[in-house]
DOGU-321148 format. One record per residue (C-alpha): residue number from 1; residue in one letter; x, y, z. Coordinates in steps of 0.25 Angstrom, whole numbers. Each point is the difference from the previous one (the first is absolute). Layout:
residues N
+-----+------+-------+-------+-------+
! seq ! type !    xx !    yy !    zz !
+-----+------+-------+-------+-------+
! NUM !    A !     X !     Y !     Z !
...
+-----+------+-------+-------+-------+
//
This chain:
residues 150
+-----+------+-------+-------+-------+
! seq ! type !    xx !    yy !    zz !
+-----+------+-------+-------+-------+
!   1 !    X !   491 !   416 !   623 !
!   2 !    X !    -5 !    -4 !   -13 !
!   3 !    X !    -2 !   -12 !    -6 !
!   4 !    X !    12 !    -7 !   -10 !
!   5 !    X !   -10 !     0 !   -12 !
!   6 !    X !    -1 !    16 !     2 !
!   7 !    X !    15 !     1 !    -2 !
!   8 !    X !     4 !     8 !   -12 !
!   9 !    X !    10 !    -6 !    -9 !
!  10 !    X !    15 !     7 !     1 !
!  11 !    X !     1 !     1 !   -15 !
!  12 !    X !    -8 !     5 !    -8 !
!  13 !    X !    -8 !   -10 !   -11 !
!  14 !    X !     5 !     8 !   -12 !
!  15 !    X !    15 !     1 !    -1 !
!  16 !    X !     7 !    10 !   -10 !
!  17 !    X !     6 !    -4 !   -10 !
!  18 !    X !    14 !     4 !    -3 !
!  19 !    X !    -1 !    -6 !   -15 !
!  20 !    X !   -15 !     0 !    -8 !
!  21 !    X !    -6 !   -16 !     1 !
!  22 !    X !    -1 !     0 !   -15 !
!  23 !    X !    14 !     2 !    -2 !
!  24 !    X !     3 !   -11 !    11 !
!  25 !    X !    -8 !   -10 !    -7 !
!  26 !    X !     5 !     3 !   -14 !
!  27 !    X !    15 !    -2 !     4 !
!  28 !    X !    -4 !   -13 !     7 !
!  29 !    X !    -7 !    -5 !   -13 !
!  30 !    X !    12 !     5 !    -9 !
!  31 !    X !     9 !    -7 !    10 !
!  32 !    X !    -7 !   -13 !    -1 !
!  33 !    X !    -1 !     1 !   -15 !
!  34 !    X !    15 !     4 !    -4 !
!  35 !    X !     3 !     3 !   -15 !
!  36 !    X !    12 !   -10 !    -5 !
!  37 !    X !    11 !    11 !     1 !
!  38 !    X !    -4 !     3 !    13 !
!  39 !    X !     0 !   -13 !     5 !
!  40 !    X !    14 !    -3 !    -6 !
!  41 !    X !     5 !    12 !     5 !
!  42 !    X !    -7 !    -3 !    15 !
!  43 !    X !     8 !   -14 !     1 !
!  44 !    X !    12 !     8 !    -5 !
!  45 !    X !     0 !    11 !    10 !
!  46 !    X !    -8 !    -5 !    12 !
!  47 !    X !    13 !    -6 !     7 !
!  48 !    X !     9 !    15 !    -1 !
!  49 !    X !     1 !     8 !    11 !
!  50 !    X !    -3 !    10 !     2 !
!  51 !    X !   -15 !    -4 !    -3 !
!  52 !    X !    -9 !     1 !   -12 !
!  53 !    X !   -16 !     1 !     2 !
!  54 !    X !    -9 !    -4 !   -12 !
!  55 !    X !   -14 !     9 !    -2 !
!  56 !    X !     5 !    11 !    10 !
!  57 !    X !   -10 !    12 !     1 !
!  58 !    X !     4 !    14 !    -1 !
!  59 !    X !   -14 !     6 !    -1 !
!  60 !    X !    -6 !     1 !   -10 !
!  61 !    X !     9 !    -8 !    -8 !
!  62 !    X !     3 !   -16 !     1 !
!  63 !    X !    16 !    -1 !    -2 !
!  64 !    X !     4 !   -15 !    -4 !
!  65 !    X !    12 !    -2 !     5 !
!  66 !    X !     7 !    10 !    10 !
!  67 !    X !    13 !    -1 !     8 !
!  68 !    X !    -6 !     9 !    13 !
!  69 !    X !    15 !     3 !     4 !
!  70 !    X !     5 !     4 !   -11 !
!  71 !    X !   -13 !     8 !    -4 !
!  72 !    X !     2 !    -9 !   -14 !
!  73 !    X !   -13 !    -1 !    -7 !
!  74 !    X !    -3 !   -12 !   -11 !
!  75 !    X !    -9 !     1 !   -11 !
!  76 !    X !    -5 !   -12 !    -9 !
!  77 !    X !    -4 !     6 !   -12 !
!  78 !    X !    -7 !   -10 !   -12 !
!  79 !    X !    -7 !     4 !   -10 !
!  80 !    X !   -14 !     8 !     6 !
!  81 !    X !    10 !    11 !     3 !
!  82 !    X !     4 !     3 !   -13 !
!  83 !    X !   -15 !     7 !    -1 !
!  84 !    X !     4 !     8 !    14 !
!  85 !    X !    13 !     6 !    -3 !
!  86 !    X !    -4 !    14 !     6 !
!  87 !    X !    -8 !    -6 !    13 !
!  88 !    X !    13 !    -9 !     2 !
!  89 !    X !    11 !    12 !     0 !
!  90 !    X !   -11 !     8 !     9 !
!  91 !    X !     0 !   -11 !     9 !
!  92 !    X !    15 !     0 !    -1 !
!  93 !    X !     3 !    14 !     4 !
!  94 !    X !   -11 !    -2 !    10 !
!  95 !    X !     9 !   -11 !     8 !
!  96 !    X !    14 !     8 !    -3 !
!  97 !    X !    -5 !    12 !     6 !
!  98 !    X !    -3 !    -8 !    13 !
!  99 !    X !    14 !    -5 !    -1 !
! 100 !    X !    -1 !   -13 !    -6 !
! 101 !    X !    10 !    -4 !   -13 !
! 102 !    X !    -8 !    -7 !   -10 !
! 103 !    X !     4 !   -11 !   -12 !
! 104 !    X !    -8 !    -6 !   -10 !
! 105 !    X !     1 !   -14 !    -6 !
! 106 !    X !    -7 !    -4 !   -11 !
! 107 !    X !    -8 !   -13 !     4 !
! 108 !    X !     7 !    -6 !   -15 !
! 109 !    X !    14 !     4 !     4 !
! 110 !    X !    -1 !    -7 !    14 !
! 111 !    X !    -5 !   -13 !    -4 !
! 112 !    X !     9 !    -1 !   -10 !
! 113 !    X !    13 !     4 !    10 !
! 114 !    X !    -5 !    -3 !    13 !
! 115 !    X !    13 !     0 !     8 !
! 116 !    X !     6 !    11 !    -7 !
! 117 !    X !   -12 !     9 !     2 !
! 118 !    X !     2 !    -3 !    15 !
! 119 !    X !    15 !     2 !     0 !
! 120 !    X !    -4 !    15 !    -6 !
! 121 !    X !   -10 !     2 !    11 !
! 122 !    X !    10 !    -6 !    12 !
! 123 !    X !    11 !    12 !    -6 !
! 124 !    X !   -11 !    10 !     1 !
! 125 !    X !    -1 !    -3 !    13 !
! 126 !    X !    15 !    -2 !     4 !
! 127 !    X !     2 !    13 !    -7 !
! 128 !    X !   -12 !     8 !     7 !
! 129 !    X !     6 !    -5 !    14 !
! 130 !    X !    12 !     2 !    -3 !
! 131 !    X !     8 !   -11 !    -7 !
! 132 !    X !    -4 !   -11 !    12 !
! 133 !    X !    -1 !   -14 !    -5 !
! 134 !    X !   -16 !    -3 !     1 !
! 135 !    X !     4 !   -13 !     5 !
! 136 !    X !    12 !     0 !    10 !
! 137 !    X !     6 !   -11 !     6 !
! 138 !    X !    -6 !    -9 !    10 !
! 139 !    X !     6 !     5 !    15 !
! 140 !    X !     7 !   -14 !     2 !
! 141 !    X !     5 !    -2 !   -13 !
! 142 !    X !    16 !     3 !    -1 !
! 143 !    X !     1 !    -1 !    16 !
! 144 !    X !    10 !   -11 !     4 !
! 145 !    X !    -8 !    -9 !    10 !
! 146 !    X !     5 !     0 !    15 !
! 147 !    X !     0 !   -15 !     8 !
! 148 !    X !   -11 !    -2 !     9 !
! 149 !    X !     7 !    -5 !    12 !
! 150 !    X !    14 !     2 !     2 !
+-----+------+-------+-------+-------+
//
């Protein structure tokens, strides 16, 4: 019998890594520092169902706003990408060939029509799902309450 100190630990002390460190780390930062359209869209969207997921990683790209169920992808576009029209409909056809719809809004157009950028984005989803309400009603909501005791 050996001693407890001999024992060999059960897992091993590098794990692999289903997604790269450096891609983790840069959603995180670009979660923390959200544009202005992103952000106004986020406080728009974040209550819908089905959910939405800001800084969502499809290696080896950084997708800024993605509806998972729907397979709706979101891109804030300001004015840097005006230099990188080609690597952005590369990237594009990258994420449609792995099955993911994707729209781009131009930061400009967002913040100037928040809530109508979203309502664009909630059809996209209600139409990729099949005309389902993003948001439907509450279970209780429209039932007719029973008494307690009787």
């Amino acid at each position: 019998m050996g001693m407890a100190s001999e024992a060999q630990p059960i897992y091993p002390r590098q794990m692999n890594r289903r997604i790269p460190k450096y891609l983790t780390d840069r959603a995180r930062e670009l979660r923390n520092n959200p544009t202005p359209a992103e952000l106004a869209i986020w406080h728009r969207t974040s209550r819908y169902r089905p959910a939405f997921t800001r800084q969502y990683i499809e290696d080896p790209f950084i997708i800024d706003l993605v509806c998972r169920k729907a397979k709706l992808a979101v891109e804030f576009d300001g004015s840097q990408h005006l230099d990188t029209v080609e690597e952005d409909h590369r990237r594009t056809a990258y994420l449609e060939s792995l099955g993911w719809r994707v729209i781009r809004l131009w930061n400009p157009d967002v913040l100037e029509n928040p809530d109508g950028a979203t309502e664009h984005i909630l059809h996209q989803v209600a139409e990729f799902l099949g005309d389902t309400h993003p948001q439907p009603l509450p279970s209780r909501e429209g039932r007719k309450r029973r008494p307690r005791f009787e």
